[in-house]
Each structure stands twice: as structure tokens, then as C-alpha cells.
FIKOLZA-1660 file (N, C-alpha, C; in steps of 0.1 Angstrom, whole numbers, plus 5000, padded with zeros to 4 digits):
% residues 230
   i   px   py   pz ch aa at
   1 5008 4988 5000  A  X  N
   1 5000 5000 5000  A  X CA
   1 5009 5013 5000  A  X  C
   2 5021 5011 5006  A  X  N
   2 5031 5023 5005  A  X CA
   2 5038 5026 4998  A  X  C
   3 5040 5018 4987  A  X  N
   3 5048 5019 4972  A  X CA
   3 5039 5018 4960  A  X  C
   4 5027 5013 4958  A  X  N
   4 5015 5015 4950  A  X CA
   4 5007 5022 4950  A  X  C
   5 4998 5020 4942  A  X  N
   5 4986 5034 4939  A  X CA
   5 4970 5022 4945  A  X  C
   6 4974 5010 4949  A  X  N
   6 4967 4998 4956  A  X CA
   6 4962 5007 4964  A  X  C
   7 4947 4998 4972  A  X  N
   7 4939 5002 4977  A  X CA
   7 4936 4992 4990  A  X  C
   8 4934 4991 5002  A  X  N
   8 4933 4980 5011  A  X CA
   8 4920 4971 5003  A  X  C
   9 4910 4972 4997  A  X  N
   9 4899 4968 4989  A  X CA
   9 4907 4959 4981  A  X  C
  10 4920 4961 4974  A  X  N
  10 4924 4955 4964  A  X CA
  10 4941 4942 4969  A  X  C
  11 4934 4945 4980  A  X  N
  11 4945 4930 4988  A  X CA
  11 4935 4922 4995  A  X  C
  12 4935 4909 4998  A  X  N
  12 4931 4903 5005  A  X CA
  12 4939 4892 5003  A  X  C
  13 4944 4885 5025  A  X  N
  13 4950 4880 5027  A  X CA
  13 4944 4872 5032  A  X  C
  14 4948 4855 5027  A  X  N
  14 4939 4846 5035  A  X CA
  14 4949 4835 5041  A  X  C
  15 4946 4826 5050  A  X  N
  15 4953 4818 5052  A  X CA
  15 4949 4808 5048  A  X  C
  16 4958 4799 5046  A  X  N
  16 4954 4786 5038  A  X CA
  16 4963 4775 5041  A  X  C
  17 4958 4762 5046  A  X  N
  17 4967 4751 5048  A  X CA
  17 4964 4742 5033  A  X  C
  18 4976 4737 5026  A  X  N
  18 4973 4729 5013  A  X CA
  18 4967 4713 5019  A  X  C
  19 4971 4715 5032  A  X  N
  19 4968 4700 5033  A  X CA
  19 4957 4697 5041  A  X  C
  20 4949 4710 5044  A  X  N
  20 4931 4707 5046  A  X CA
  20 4924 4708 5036  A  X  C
  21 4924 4698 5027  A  X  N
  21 4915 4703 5011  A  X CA
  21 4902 4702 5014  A  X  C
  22 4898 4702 5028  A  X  N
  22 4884 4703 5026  A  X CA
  22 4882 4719 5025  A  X  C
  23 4888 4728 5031  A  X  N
  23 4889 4741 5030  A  X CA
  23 4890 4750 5017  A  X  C
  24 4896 4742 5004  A  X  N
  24 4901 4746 4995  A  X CA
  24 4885 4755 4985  A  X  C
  25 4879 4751 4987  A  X  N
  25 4864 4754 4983  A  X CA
  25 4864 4770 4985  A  X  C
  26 4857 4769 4997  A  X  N
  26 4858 4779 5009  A  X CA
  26 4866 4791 5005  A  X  C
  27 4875 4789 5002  A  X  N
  27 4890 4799 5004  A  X CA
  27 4887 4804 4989  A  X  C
  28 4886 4797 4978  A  X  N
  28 4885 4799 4964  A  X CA
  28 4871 4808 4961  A  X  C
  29 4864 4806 4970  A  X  N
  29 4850 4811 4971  A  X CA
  29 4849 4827 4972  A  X  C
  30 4857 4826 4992  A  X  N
  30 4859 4838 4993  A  X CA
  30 4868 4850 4984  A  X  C
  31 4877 4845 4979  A  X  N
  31 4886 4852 4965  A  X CA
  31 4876 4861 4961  A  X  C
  32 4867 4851 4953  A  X  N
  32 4856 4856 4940  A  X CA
  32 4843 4865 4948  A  X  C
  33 4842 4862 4962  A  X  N
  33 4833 4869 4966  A  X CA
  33 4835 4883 4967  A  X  C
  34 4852 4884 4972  A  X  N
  34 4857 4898 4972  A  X CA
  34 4864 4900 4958  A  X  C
  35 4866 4900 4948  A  X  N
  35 4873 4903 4938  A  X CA
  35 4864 4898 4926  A  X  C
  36 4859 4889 4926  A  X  N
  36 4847 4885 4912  A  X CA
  36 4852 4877 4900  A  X  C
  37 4864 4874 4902  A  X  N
  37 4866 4869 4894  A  X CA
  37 4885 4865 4900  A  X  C
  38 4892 4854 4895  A  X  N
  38 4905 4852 4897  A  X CA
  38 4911 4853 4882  A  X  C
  39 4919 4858 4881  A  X  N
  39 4929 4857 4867  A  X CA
  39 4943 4846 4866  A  X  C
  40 4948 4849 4879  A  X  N
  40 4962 4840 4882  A  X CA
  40 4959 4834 4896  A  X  C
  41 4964 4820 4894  A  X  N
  41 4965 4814 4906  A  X CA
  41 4982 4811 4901  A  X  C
  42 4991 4809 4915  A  X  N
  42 5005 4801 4916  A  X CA
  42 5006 4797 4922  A  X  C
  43 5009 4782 4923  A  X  N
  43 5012 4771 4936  A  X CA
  43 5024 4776 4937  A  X  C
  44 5026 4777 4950  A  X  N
  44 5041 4781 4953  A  X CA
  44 5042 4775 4970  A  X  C
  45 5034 4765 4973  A  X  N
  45 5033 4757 4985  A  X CA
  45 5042 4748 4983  A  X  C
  46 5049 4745 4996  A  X  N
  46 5055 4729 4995  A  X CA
  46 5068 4730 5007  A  X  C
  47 5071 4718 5007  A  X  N
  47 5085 4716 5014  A  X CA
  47 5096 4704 5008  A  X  C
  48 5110 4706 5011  A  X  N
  48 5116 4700 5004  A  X CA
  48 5122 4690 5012  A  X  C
  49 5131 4683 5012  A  X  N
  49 5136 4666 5018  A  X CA
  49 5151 4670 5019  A  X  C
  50 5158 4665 5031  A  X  N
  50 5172 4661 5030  A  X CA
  50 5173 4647 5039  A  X  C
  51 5173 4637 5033  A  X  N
  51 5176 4621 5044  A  X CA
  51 5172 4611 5032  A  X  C
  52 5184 4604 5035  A  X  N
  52 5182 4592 5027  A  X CA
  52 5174 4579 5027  A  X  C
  53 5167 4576 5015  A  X  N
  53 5154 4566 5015  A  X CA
  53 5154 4562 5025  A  X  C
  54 5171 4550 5027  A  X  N
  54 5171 4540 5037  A  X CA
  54 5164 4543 5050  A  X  C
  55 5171 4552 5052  A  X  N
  55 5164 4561 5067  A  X CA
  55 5153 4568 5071  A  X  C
  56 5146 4570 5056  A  X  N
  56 5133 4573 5063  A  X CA
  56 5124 4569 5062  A  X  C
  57 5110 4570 5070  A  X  N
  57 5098 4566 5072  A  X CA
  57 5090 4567 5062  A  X  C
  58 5084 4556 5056  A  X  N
  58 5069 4558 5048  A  X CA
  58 5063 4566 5047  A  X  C
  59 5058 4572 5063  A  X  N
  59 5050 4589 5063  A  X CA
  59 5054 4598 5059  A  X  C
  60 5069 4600 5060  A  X  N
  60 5074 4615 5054  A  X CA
  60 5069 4613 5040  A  X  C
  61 5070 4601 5032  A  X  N
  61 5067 4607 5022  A  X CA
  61 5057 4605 5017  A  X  C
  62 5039 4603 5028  A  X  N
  62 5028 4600 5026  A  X CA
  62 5030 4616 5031  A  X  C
  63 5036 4624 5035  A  X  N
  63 5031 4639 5039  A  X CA
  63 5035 4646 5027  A  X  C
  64 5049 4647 5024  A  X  N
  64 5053 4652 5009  A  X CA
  64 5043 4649 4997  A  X  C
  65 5042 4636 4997  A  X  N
  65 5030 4643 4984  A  X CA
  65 5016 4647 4987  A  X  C
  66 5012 4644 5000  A  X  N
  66 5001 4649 5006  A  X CA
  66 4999 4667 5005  A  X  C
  67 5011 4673 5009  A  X  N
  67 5013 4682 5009  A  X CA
  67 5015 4688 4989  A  X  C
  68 5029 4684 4987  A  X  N
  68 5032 4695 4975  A  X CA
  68 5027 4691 4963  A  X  C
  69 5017 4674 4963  A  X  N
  69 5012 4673 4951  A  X CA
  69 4996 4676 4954  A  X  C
  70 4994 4669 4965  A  X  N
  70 4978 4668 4964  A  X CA
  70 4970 4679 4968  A  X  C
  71 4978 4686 4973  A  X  N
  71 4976 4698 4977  A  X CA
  71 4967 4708 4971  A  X  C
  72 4986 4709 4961  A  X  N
  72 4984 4719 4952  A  X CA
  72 4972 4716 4938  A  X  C
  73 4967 4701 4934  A  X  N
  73 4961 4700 4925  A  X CA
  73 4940 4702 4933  A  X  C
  74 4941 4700 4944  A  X  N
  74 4932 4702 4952  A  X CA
  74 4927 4717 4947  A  X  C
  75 4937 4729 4953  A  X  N
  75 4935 4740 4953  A  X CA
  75 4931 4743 4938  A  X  C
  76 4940 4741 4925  A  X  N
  76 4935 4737 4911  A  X CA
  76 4929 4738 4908  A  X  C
  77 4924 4724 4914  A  X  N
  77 4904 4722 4909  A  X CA
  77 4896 4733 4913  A  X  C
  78 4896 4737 4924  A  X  N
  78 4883 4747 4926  A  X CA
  78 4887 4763 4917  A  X  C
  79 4896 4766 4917  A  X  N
  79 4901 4778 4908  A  X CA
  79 4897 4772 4893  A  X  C
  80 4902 4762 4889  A  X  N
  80 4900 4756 4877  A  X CA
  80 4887 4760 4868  A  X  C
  81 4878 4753 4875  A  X  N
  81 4865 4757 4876  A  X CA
  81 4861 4770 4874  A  X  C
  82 4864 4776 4882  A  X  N
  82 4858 4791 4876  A  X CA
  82 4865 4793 4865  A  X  C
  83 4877 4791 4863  A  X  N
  83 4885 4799 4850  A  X CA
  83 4877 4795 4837  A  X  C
  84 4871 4781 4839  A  X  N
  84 4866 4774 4825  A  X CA
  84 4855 4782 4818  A  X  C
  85 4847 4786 4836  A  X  N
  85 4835 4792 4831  A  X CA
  85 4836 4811 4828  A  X  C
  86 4845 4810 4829  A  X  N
  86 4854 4828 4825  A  X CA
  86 4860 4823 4810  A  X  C
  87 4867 4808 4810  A  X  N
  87 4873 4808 4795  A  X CA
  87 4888 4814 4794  A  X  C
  88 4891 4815 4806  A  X  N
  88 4903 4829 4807  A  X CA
  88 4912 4821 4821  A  X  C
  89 4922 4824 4823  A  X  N
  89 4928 4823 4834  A  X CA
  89 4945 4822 4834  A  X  C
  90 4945 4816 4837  A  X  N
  90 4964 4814 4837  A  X CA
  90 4970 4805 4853  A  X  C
  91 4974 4792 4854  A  X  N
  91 4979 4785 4862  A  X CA
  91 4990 4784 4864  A  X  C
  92 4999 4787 4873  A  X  N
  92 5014 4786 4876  A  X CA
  92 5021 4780 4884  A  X  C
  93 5026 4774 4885  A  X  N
  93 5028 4761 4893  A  X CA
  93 5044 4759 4893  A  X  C
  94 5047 4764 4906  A  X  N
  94 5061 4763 4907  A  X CA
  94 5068 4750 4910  A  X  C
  95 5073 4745 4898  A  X  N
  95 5074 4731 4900  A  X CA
  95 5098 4730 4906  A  X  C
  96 5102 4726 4904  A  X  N
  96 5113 4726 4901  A  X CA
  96 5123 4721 4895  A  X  C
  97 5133 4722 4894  A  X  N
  97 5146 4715 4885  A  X CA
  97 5144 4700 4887  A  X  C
  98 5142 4699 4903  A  X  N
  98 5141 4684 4905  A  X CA
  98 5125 4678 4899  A  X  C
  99 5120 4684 4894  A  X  N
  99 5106 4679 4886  A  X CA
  99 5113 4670 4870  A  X  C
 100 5127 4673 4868  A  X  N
 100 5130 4675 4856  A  X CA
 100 5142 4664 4859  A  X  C
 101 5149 4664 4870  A  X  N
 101 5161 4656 4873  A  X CA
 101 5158 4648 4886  A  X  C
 102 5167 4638 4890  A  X  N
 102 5167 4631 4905  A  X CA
 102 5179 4636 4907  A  X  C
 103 5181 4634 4925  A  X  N
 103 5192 4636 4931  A  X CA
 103 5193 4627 4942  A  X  C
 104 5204 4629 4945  A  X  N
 104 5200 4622 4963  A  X CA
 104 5197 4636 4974  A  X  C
 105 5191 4620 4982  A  X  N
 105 5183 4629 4994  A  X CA
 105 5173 4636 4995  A  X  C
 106 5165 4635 4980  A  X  N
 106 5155 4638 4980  A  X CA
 106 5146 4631 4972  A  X  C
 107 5145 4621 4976  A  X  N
 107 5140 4609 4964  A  X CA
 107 5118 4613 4969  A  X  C
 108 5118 4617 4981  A  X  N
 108 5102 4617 4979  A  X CA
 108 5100 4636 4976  A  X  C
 109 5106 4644 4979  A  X  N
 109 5106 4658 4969  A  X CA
 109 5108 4655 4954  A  X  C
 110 5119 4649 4948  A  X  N
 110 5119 4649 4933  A  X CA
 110 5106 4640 4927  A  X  C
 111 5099 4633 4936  A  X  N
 111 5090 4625 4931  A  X CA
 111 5073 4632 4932  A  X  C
 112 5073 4642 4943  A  X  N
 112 5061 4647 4942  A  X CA
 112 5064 4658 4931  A  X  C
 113 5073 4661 4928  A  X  N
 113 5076 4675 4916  A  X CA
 113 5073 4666 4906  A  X  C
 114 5080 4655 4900  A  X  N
 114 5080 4646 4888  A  X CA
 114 5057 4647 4885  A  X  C
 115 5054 4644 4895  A  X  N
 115 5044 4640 4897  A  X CA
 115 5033 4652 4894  A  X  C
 116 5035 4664 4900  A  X  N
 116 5032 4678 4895  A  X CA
 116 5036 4683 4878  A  X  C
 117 5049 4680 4875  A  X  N
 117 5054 4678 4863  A  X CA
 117 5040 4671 4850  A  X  C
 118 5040 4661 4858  A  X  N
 118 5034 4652 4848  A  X CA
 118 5019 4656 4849  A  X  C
 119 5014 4655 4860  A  X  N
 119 4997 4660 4862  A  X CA
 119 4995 4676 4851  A  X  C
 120 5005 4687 4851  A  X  N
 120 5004 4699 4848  A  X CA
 120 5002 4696 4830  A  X  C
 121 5015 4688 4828  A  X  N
 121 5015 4685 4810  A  X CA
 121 5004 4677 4805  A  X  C
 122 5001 4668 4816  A  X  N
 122 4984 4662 4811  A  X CA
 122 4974 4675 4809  A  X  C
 123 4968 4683 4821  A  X  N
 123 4960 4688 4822  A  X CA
 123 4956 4697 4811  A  X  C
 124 4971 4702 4805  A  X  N
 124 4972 4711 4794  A  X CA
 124 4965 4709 4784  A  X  C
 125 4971 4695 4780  A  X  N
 125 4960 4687 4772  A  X CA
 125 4947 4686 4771  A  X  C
 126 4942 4686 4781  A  X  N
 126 4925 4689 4784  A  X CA
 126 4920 4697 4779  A  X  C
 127 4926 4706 4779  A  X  N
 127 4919 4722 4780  A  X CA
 127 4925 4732 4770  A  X  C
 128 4921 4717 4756  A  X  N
 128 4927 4727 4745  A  X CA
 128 4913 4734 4739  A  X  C
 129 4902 4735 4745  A  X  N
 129 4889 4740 4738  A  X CA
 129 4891 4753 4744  A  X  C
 130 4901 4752 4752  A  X  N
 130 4902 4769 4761  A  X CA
 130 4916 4771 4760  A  X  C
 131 4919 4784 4749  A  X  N
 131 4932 4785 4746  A  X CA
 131 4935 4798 4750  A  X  C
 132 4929 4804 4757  A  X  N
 132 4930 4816 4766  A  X CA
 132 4929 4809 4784  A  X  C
 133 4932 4801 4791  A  X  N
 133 4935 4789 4799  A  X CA
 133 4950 4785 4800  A  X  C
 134 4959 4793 4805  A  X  N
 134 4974 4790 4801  A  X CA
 134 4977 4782 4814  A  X  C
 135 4988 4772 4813  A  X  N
 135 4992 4764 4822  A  X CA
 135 5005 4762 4820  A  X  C
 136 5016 4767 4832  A  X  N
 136 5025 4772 4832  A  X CA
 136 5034 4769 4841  A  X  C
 137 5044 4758 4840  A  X  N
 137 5055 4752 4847  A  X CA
 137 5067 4755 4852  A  X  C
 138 5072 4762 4866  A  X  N
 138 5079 4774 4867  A  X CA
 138 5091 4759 4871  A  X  C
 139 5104 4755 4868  A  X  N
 139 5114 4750 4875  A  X CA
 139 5124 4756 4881  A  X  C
 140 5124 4761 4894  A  X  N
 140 5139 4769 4895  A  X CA
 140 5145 4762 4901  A  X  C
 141 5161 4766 4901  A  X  N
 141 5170 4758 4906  A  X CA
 141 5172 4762 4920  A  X  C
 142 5182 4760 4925  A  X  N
 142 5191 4767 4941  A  X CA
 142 5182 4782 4940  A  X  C
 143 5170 4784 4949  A  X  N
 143 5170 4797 4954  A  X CA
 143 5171 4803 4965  A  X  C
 144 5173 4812 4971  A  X  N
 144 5176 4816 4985  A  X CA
 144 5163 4820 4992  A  X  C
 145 5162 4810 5001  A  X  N
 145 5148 4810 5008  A  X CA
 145 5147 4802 5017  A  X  C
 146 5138 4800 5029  A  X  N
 146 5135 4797 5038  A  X CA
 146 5134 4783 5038  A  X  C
 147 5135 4774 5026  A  X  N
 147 5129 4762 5023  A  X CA
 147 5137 4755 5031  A  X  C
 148 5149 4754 5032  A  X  N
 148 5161 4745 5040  A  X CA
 148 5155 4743 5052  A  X  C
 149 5155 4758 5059  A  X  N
 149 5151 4754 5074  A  X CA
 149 5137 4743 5075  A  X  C
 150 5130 4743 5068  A  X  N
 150 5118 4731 5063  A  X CA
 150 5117 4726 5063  A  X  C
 151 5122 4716 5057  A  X  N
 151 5129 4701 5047  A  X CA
 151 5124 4691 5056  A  X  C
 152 5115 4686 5052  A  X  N
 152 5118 4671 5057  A  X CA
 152 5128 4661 5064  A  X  C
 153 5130 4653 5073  A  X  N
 153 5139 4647 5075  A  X CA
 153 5137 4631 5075  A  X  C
 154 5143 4626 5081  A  X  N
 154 5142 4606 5082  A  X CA
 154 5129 4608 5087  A  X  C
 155 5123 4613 5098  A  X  N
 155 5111 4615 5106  A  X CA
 155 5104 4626 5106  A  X  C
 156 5089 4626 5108  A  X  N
 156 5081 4641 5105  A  X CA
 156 5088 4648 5116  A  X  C
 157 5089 4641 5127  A  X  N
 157 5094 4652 5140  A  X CA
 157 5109 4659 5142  A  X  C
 158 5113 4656 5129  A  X  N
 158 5124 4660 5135  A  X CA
 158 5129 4670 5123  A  X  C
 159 5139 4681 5126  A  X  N
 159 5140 4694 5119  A  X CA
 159 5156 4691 5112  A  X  C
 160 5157 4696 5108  A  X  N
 160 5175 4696 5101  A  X CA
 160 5183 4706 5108  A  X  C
 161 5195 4697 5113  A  X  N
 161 5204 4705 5122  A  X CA
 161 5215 4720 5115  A  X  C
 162 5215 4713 5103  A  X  N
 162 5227 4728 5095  A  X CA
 162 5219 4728 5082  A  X  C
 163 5215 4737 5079  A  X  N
 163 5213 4742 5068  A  X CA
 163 5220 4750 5057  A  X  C
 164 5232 4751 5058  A  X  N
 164 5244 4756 5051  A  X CA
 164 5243 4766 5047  A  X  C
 165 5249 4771 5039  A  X  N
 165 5255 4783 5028  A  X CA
 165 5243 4784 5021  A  X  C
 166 5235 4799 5018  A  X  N
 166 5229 4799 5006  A  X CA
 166 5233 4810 4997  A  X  C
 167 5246 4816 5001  A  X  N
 167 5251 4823 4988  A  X CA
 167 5254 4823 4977  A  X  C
 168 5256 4808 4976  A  X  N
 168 5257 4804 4961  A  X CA
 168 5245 4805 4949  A  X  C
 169 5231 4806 4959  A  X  N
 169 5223 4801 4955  A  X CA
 169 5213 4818 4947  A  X  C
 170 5207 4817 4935  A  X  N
 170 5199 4828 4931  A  X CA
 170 5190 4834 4942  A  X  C
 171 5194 4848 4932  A  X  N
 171 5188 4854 4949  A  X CA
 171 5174 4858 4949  A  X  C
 172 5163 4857 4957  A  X  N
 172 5148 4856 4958  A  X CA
 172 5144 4862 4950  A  X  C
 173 5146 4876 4948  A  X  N
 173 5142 4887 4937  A  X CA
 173 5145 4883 4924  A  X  C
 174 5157 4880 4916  A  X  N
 174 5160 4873 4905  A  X CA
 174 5146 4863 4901  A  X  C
 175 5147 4851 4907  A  X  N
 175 5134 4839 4904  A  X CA
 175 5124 4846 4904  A  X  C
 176 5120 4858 4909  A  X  N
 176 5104 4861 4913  A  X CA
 176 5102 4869 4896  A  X  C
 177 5111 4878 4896  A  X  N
 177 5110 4886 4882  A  X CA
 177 5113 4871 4867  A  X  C
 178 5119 4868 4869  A  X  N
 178 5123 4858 4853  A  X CA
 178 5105 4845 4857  A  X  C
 179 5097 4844 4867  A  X  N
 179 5086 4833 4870  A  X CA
 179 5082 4848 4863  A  X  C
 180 5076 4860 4867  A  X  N
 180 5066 4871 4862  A  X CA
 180 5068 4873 4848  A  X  C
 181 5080 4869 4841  A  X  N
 181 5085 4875 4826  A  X CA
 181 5076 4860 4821  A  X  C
 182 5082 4848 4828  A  X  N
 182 5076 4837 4818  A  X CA
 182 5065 4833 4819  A  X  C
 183 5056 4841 4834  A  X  N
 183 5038 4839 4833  A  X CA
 183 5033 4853 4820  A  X  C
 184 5039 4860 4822  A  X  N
 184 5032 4871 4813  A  X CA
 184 5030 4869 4799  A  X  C
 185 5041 4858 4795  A  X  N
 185 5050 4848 4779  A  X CA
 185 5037 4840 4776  A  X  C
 186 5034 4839 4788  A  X  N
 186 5028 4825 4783  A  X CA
 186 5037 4809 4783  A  X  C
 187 5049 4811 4792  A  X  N
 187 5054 4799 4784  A  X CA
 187 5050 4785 4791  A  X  C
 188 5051 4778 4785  A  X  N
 188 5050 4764 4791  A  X CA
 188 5056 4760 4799  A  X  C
 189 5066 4761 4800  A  X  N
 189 5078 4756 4810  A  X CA
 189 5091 4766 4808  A  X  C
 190 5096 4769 4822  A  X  N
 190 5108 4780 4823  A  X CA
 190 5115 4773 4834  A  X  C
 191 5132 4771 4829  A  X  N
 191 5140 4765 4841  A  X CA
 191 5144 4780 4845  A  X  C
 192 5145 4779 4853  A  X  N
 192 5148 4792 4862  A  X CA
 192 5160 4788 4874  A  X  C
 193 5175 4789 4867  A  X  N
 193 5185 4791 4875  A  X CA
 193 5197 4795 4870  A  X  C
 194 5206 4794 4879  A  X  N
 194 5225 4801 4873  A  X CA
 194 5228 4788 4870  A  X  C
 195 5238 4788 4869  A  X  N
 195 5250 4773 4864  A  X CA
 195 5254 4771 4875  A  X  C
 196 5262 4754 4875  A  X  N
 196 5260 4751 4865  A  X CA
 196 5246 4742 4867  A  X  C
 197 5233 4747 4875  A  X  N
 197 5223 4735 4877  A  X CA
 197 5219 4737 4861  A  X  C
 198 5218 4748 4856  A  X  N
 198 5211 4747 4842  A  X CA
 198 5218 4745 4835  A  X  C
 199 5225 4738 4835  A  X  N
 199 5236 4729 4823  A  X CA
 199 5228 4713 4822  A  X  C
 200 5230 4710 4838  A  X  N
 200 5229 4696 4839  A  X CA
 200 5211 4694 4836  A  X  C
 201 5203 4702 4837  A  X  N
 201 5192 4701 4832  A  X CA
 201 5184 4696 4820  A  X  C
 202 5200 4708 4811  A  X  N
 202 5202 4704 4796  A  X CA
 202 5206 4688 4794  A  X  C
 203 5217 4680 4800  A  X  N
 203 5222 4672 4804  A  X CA
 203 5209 4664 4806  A  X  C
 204 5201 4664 4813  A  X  N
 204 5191 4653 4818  A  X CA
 204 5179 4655 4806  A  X  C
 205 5176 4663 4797  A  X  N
 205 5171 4665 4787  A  X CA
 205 5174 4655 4773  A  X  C
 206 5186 4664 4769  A  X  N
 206 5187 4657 4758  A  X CA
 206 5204 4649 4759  A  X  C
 207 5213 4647 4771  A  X  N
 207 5219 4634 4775  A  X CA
 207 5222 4629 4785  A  X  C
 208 5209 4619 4789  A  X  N
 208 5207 4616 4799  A  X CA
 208 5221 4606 4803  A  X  C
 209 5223 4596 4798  A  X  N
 209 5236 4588 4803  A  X CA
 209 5246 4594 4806  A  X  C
 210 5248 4606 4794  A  X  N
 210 5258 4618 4808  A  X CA
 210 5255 4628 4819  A  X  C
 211 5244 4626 4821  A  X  N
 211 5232 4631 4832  A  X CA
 211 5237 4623 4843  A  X  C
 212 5233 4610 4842  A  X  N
 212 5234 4596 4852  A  X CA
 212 5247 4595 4860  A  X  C
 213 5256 4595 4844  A  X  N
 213 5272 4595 4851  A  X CA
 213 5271 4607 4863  A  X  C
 214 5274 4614 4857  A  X  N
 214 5277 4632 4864  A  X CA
 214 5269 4635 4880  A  X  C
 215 5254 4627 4877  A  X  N
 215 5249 4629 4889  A  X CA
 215 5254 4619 4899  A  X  C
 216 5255 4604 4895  A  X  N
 216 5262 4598 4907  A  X CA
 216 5275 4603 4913  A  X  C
 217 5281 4609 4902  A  X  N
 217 5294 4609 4910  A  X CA
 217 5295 4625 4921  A  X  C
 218 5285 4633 4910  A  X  N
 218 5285 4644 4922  A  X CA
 218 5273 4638 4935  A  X  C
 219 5262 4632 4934  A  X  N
 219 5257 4627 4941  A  X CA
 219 5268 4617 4958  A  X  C
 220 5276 4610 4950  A  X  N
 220 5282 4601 4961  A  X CA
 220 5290 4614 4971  A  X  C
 221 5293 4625 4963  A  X  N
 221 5302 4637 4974  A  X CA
 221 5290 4640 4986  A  X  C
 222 5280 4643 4975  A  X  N
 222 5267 4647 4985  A  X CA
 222 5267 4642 4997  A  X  C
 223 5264 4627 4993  A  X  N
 223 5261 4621 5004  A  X CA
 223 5271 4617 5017  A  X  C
 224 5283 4623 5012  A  X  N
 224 5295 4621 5020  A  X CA
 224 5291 4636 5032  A  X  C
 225 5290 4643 5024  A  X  N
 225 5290 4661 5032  A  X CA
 225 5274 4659 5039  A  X  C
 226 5267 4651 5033  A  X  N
 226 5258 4650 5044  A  X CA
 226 5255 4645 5054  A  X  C
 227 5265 4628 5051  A  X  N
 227 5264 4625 5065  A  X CA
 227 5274 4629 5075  A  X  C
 228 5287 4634 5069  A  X  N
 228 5299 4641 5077  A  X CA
 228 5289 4657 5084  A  X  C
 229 5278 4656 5082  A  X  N
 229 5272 4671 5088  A  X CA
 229 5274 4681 5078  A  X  C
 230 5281 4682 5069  A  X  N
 230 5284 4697 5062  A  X CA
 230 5272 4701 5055  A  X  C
% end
């Protein structure tokens, strides 16, 4: 309100858990009651994994995709809906690099992204009678954000002890402007990172066997610095 020509009438802030979908109705409702219509929805809910398969529990990753897949296609549907009957809309869905590649230590993250990946490129499909309906796959790589402190671990109860360096990593404002340039595009899908993650991207695209190599062997360091603590 203090750097715009916005109006308190023209914000509304709601809270939302992705993983009460019985709520998701409700919340989509109230949008349209105060604003009359939605134009953009962006999944940008989720949390990420550091602990290896071996070690963790079944639930963590009945909550991971509870959470960043079922969630977010929950919320979807009820927005969905209206957009069809507007004919108009635009879906964004911040998927990530790991939607695109595996890694270690994050075998139930890379799998609910894969899983969003794949639900988004179906859906597209559907809804070719509505070509004003854009559906739009954001992957970014390393960003600097709160997500670390988050992460899943072997157990729901338990938190990650070091969360390391995130200077390497693109910085919040960069990803937010290049996701706004490629919802405005229209595009289908935008990798959104520095190098070299958007190399190996390319790499898991169009050569995967040098994808495979490259990842196990930077993978087996990983797992060294992870379990050494670093």
C-alpha cells in the first residue's frame, strides 16, 4: 500500500493450509466473493527433503506428496472451475529443476515434483477447447529462501540440524522477476537458474547417460557432506 497506487479493497489476505483440502472450496469462494473473478492462481506451497530413502519413514513421504502434490492439484480444481467458466485464466505452478532431474536425498521431493510435472502437462491437454487457459510450469534451481530450514527429514518430527550456505544460491528477487517474465509469455515451461544447475538440466534432457554418470558421482560427494554434517 506504501509503494503502490493499491487500495486496502484490492489486497486480500487469507490463510490457507494445502493440506486441509476440505477448506480449499471455501478459500476459492471467498477470492471471488471479494474480487469477482481470479485471473492468476501460483502454487508456490511445498516443502523440500534432505535424508536418505534408507532412513526414512513411509509417512514422510505420505506427507510430501500429501502436501506439494495433492495439495496443490486440490487447490487447482476449485480455481479451475471458475476459469473454464470465465474461459480465461492462467495457472502457475512452481514446479522445480528436480521435477526435471533426480538427486540424492531427495527421492520423495523429486517425486512429488515429477508427479506435478506430469499432472500439469496432462491437464494442458484437456483444455485445449480453452486457449485463453494458460498452464505454466515454473522449475527453479538453488533459490535463497526459507525452504532449507523446512525440509523434511528421516522423521516428520524432526528438523535439520545445519542448513548451510545459501550464497551460492539465486537470489529471491532474480526467480520472482524471470517466473513474472515467463507467466506474462505464456510459456510452458521456464528453468529458472544460474549454472552450472542449468547445464545439467540440459544434460538430463537431451543426455541423459551423461546426466546419470555426472549425477552419481557428484551425488556420492553429497552424500558424503551429508552425512559428515556439512
Amino acid at each position: 500500500l506504501e509503494i503502490s497506487s493499491l487500495s486496502e479493497k484490492d489486497i486480500l489476505v487469507l490463510r490457507l493450509d494445502l493440506t486441509d483440502r476440505s477448506s480449499h472450496e471455501a478459500a476459492t469462494n471467498s477470492v471471488l466473493k471479494h474480487f469477482g473473478k481470479i485471473d492468476v492462481l501460483i502454487n508456490n506451497g511445498g516443502r523440500s527433503q534432505r535424508s536418505l530413502f534408507v532412513d526414512t519413514n513411509l509417512d514422510v513421504y505420505s506427507a510430501i506428496i500429501e502436501l506439494n502434490y495433492l495439495g496443490t492439484i486440490s487447490l487447482t480444481k476449485h480455481v479451475l472451475n471458475h476459469m473454464i467458466q470465465r474461459k480465461k485464466g492462467k495457472i502457475v505452478t512452481v514446479s522445480s529443476v528436480m521435477g526435471i532431474m533426480g538427486a540424492p536425498l531427495a527421492t520423495g521431493y523429486c517425486a512429488s515434483k515429477h508427479a506435478l510435472q506430469g499432472f500439469f502437462n496432462s491437464l494442458r491437454t484437456e483444455l485445449t477447447d480453452y486457449p485463453e487457459i494458460s498452464i505454466i510450469n515454473i522449475c527453479p534451481g538453488p533459490v535463497q529462501s526459507n525452504i532449507i530450514q523446512n525440509v523434511f527429514t528421516e522423521n516428520l518430527s524432526k528438523s535439520i540440524e545445519n542448513t548451510g550456505d545459501q550464497s551460492h544460491k539465486m537470489p529471491t528477487d532474480r526467480c520472482v522477476r524471470l517466473t513474472l517474465v515467463s507467466t506474462a509469455n505464456d510459456l510452458k515451461e521456464a528453468w529458472v537458474s544460474d549454472q552450472p544447475y542449468l547445464a545439467v538440466c540440459y544434460l538430463w534432457q537431451y543426455a541423459p547417460t551423461w546426466a546419470w554418470w555426472l549425477m552419481n558421482r557428484m551425488g556420492k560427494k553429497r552424500i558424503q557432506n551429508f552425512k559428515s554434517g556439512v
